[in-house]
Structures are given as C-alpha cells and as structure tokens.
C-alpha positions as CSV (number, residue, x, y, z in Angstrom):
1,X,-3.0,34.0,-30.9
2,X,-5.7,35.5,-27.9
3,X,-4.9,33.8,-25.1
4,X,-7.9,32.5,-23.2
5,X,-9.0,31.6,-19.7
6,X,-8.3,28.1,-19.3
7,X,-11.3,28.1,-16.4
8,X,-14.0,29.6,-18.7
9,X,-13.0,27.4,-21.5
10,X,-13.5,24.1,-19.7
11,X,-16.7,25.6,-18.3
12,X,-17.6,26.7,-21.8
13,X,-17.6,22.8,-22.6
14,X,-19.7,20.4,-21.0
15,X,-17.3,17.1,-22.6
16,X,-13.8,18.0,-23.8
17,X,-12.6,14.4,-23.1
18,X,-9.1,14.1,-21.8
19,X,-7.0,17.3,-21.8
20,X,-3.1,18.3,-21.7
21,X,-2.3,21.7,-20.2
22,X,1.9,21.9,-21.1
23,X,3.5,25.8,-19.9
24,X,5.5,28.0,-18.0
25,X,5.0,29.7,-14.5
26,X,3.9,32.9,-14.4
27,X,7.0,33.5,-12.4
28,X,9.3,31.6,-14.8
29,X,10.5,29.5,-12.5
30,X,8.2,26.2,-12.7
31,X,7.6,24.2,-15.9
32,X,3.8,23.1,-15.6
33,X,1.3,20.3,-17.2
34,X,-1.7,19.0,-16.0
35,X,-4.2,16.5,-17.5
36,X,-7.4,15.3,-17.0
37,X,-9.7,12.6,-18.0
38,X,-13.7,12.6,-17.8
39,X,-16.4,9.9,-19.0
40,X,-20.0,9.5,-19.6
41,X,-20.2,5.8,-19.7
42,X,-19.9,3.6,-16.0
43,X,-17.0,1.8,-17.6
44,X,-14.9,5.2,-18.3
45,X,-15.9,6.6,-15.0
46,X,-14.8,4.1,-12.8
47,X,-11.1,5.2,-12.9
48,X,-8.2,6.9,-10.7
49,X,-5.0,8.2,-10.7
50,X,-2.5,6.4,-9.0
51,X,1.2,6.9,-8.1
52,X,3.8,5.1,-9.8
53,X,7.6,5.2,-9.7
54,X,7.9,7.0,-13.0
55,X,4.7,8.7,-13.4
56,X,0.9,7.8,-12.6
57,X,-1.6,5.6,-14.2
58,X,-5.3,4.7,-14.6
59,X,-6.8,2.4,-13.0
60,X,-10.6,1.4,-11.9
61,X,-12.3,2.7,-9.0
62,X,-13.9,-0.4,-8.4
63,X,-12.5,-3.5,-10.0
64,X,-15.9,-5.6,-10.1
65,X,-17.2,-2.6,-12.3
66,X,-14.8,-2.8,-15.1
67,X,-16.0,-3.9,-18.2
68,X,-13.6,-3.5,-20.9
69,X,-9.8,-2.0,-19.8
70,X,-8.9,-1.0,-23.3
71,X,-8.2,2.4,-24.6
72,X,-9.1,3.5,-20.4
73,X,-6.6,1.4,-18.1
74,X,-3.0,3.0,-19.1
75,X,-0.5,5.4,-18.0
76,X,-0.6,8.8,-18.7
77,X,2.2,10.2,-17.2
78,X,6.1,8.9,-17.4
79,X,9.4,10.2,-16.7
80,X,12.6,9.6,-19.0
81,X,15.6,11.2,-17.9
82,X,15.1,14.5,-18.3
83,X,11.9,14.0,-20.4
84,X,8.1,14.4,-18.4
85,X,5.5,12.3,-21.4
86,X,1.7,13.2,-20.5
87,X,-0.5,11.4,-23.3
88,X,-3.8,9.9,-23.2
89,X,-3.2,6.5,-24.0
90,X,-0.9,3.7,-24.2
91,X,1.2,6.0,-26.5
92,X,2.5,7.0,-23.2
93,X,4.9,3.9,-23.3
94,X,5.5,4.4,-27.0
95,X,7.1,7.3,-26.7
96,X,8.8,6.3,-23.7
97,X,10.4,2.9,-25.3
98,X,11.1,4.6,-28.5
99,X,12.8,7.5,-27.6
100,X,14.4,5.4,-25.1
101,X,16.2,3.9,-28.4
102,X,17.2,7.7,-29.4
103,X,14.0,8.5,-32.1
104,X,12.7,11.4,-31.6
105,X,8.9,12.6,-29.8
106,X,8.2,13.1,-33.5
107,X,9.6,10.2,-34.6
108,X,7.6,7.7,-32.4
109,X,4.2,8.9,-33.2
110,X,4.3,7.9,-36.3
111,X,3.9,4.0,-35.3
112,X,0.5,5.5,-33.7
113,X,-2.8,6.7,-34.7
114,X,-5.9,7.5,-33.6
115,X,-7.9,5.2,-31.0
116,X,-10.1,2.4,-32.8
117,X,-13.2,3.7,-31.5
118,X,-15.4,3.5,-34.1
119,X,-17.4,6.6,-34.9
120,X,-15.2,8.3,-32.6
121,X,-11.7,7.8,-33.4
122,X,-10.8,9.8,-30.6
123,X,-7.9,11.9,-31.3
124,X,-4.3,10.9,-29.7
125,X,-2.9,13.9,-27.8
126,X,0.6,13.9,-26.5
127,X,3.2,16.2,-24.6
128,X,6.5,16.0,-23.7
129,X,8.6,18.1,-21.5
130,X,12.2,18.7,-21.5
131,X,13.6,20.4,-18.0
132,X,17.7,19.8,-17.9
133,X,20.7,22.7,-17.3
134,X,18.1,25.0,-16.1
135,X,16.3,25.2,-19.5
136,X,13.0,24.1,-20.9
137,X,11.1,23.5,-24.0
138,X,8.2,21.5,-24.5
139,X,6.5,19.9,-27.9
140,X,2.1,18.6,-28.1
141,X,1.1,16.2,-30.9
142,X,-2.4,15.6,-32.3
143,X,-2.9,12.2,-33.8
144,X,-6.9,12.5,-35.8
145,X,-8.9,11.0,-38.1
146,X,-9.4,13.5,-41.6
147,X,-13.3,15.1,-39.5
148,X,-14.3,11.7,-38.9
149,X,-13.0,9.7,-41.9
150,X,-10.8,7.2,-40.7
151,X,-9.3,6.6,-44.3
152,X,-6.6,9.5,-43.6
153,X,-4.5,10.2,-40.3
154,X,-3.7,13.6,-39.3
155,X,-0.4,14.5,-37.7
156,X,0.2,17.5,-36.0
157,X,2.9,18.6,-33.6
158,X,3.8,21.8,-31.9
159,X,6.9,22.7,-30.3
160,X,7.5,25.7,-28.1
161,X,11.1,26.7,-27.4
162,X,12.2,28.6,-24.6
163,X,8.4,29.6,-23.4
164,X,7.7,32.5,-22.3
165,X,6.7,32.9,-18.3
166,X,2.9,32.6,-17.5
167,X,1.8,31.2,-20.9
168,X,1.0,27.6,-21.7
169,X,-1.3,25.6,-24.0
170,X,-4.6,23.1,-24.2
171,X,-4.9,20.8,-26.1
172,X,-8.5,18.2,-25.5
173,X,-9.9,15.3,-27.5
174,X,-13.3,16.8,-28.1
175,X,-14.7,20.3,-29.6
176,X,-17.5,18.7,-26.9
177,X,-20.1,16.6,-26.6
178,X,-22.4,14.6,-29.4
179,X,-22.6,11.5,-31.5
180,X,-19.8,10.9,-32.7
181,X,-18.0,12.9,-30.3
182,X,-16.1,15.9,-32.4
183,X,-12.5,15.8,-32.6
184,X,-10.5,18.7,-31.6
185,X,-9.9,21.4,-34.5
186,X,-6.6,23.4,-34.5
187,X,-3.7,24.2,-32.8
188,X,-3.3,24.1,-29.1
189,X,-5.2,26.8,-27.0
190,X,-2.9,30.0,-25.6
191,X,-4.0,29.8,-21.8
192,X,-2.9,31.7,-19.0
193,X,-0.5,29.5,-16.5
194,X,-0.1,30.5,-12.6
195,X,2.5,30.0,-10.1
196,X,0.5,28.7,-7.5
197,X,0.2,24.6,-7.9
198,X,-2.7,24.5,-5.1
199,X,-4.6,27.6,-6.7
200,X,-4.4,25.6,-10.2
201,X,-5.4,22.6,-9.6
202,X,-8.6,23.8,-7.3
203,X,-9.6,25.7,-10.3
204,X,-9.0,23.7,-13.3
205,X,-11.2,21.0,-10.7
206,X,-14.1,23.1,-10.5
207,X,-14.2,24.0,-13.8
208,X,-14.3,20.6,-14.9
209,X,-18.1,19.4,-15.8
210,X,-19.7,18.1,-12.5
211,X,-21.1,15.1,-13.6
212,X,-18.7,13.7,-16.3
213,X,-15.1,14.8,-14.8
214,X,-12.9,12.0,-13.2
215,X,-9.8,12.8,-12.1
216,X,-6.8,15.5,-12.8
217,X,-3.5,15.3,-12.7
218,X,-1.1,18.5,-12.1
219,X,2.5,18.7,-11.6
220,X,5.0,21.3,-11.7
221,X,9.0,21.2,-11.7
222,X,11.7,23.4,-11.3
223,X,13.4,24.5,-14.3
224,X,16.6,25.2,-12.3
225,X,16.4,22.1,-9.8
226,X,14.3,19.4,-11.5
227,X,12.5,19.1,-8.4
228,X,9.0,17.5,-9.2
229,X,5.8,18.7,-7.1
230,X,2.6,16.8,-8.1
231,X,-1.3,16.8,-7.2
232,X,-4.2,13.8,-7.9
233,X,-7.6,14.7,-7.5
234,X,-9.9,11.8,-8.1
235,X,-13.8,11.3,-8.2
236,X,-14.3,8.5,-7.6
237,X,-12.1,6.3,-4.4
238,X,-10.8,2.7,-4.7
C-alpha cells in the first residue's frame, strides 16, 4: 500500500468527520493515536475535549447551546489495563465493559452497528492499542451501512502486529462532504507517523478544515515504559 501524507490528505478533504490515526514512532520508541472530531451543524460544533481519569470525553462548549447530546456527548478515549480504546462513539464503553469480561475487540463490536442517523448512518470506527512487556500491536474496526443501505452491516477490522517504526494508519467517517455524507471506502490509510508529539499535533491541527474542525486529541506512550504523554486542542472554550 502507498503510504500517504496524513497533512495533504486531511487538506485534500474539506469534511472527513471524525478520524483515528493508530501507529508507531518514527523512532520506534512511542506507540501513537490521535483523533479528531469536526461538525457543520451548531449542535456538533459546540463540543471539547476534556480530561478524564481514564481517558477524555466530549462535552459542549456552551451548555445553553446544546440541543440534542446523542451520538456527540461521549467518550472517545479510555484506558483498560494495558489496552488505550479511541472510538467515535459510545462504543467507546462497549468495548471497554466487554472486554473487561474477557471478549475480545472483535468480539464486542458485534453488539454495535452503525449510528442511527438516517441518511447518514455514519460509519463506527474504532482502535485499540495494546502496549505491555515492551511490545505493541494495535487493531481498527469499521462498522458501515452496505453504501448507504442500512438493510446490511459491514464489519471490518484490521490488525497490525508488531508495526513497523514511522508507519501508522487513518481511518475517517466520511470520503467528504455531501448529502448523505459518504461513508469511508476501504482499508485504513498507510500514513507517515513522526516522533515529535508537539510537531504532530500542530500539523494534523492546521490541516484540519478551518471552519468545520473542533477539537483533536493526540497522545503517545512508551512502548518500553507505558508512560502516557497527551495533547487537547480545542475550538471552541467552555
């Protein structure tokens, strides 16, 4: 697969939705996600990222301005053991409960599908991490309607063993934007992944569309140590 440049892809695409970024440092030494969110509606813009003691989560900008919390108030990121789940949705705490109860990442998707927004049916993308004894591997799922037809759900997961240093992969809700929105096609993107955590997140920021991007989330941990270092950038301030 060609790998591409994460930047110019975002760029590239005015609305990919929500995105997961899962990889290696270029140095090998750092195992690496980031996600993202954007919106085009007042209701989906007026979120942040917020610390929590396992993870972050969603949650509006400005309270009086939130109109419907479902499918947008949730919490993408958790933290099981060993086990870093980015997801975006309330799958997040699917996974989480259900592997807790020793099924697998597989295993728990399968009581999910794709969001009930009708035309969209916005895809389901998930990622899980596994950093322990100095090793790391990391699995994505796709949860999507059959292009649009919500009769049939699609279920796709990738798993990459022992990655290889500097690589990672993208995986985003939307091809980009119309009405319906398209659902991602394929299998995760082959992006380039850099050992700098500052230098990432500045440039996966900027090349976020100006007007519909919301907030990012990047976080990278040492394979060896399990030490966690994480970023927020957010739009929009409570």
């Amino acid at each position: 697969m060609k790998q591409l440049d994460i930047y110019e892809e975002l760029k590239s695409n005015s609305y990919p939705g929500r995105g997961i970024v899962i990889g290696k440092s270029e140095d090998g030494k750092s195992a690496v996600t980031a996600y993202f969110i954007m919106g085009r509606s007042v209701n989906s813009r007026n979120r942040v990222f917020t610390e929590t003691e396992d993870g972050i989560k969603t949650e509006a900008a400005d309270p009086s301005k939130l109109s419907d919390p479902h499918l947008i108030i949730y919490s993408p990121v958790r933290v099981l053991g060993n086990k870093t789940i980015v997801t975006n949705g309330d799958q997040t705490d699917t996974i989480y409960e259900l592997m807790d109860k020793q099924q697998t990442f597989e295993q728990s998707l399968r009581t999910r599908e794709y969001e009930d927004d009708e035309p969209n049916y916005t895809p389901r993308i998930s990622g899980i991490m596994h950093v322990g004894d100095g090793k790391y591997n990391y699995a994505m799922s796709i949860l999507k309607s059959a292009d649009g037809n919500p009769d049939c759900v699609e279920r796709f997961t990738f798993t990459y063993s022992n990655p290889l240093n500097g690589v990672g992969h993208f995986i985003h809700t939307y091809m980009g934007d119309g009405s319906p929105l398209p659902s991602f096609e394929g299998e995760p993107k082959k992006v380039a992944i850099p050992n700098n955590i500052d230098e990432f997140t500045a440039k996966l920021w900027e090349a976020l569309n100006e007007d519909n991007k919301v907030s990012l989330f990047v976080r990278f941990i040492d394979i060896e140590t399990g030490k966690a270092v994480s970023k927020i950038v957010n739009k929009y301030s409570k």
